[in-house]
C-alpha positions as CSV (number, residue, x, y, z in Angstrom):
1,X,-22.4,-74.3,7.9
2,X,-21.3,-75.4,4.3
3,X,-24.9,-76.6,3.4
4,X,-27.1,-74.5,5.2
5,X,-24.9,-71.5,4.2
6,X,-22.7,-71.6,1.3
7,X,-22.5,-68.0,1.3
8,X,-20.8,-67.8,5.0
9,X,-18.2,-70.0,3.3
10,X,-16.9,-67.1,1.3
11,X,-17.1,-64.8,4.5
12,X,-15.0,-67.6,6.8
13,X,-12.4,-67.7,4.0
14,X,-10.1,-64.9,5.4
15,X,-10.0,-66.9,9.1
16,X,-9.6,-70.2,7.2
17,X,-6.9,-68.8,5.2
18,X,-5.2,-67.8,8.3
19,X,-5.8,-70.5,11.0
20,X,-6.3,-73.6,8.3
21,X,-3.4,-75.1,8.8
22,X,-3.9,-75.4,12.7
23,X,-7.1,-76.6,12.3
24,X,-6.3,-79.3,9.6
25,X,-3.5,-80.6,11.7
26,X,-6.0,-80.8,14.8
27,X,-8.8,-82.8,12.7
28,X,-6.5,-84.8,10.8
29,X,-5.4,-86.1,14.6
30,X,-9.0,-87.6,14.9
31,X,-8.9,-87.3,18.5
32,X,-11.6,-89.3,20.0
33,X,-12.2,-86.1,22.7
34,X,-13.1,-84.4,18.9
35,X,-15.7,-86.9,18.0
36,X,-17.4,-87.4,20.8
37,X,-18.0,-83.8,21.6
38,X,-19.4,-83.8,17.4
39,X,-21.5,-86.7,18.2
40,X,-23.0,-85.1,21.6
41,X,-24.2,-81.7,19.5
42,X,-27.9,-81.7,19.6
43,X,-29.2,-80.6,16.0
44,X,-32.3,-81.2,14.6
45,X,-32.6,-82.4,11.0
46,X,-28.8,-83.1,10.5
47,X,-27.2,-86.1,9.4
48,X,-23.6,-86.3,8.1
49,X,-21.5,-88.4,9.9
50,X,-18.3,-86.7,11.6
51,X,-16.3,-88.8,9.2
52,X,-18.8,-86.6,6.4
53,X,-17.7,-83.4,8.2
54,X,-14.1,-83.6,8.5
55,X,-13.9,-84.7,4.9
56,X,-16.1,-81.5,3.8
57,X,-14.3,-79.4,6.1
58,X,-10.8,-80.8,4.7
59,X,-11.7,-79.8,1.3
60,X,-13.0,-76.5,2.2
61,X,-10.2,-75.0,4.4
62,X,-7.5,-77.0,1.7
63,X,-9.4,-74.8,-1.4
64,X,-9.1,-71.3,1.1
65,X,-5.5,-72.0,1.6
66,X,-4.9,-72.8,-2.0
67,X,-6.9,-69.5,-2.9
68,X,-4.9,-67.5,-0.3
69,X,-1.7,-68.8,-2.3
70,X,-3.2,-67.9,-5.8
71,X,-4.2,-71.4,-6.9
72,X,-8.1,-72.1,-7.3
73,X,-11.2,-69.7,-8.1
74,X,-13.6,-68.5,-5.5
75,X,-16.4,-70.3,-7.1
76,X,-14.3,-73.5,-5.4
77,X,-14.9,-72.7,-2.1
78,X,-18.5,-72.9,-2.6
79,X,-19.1,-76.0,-4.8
């Protein structure tokens, strides 16, 4: 989503303010159940690695939480 809409990052910030946390303790597990269901999507044209994704969507949901609490710009959420 981050790539092939940067914008929609700015409208998921209010749910990834809110449900983050759950989600980055869930990732940060690296549950192999997580990875294989990543590597069985079908896309076309798509190539990060899950190891790319989780890394991305680390940084991501870390700067919406930071932004809820007052810390980074808007603009960082998009970068």
């Amino acid at each position: 989503m981050a790539a092939a809409d940067p914008a929609a990052i700015t409208v998921a910030a209010p749910f990834m303010q809110r449900h983050g946390e759950a989600f980055l303790r869930r990732i940060s597990e690296r549950d192999e159940r997580l990875q294989a269901q990543f590597e069985s999507i079908d896309v076309i044209d798509f190539r990060a690695t899950f190891d790319e994704c989780v890394t991305r969507a680390l940084e991501l949901i870390g700067a919406a939480i930071a932004l809820a609490s007052g810390s980074p710009s808007r603009h960082d959420l998009v970068r």
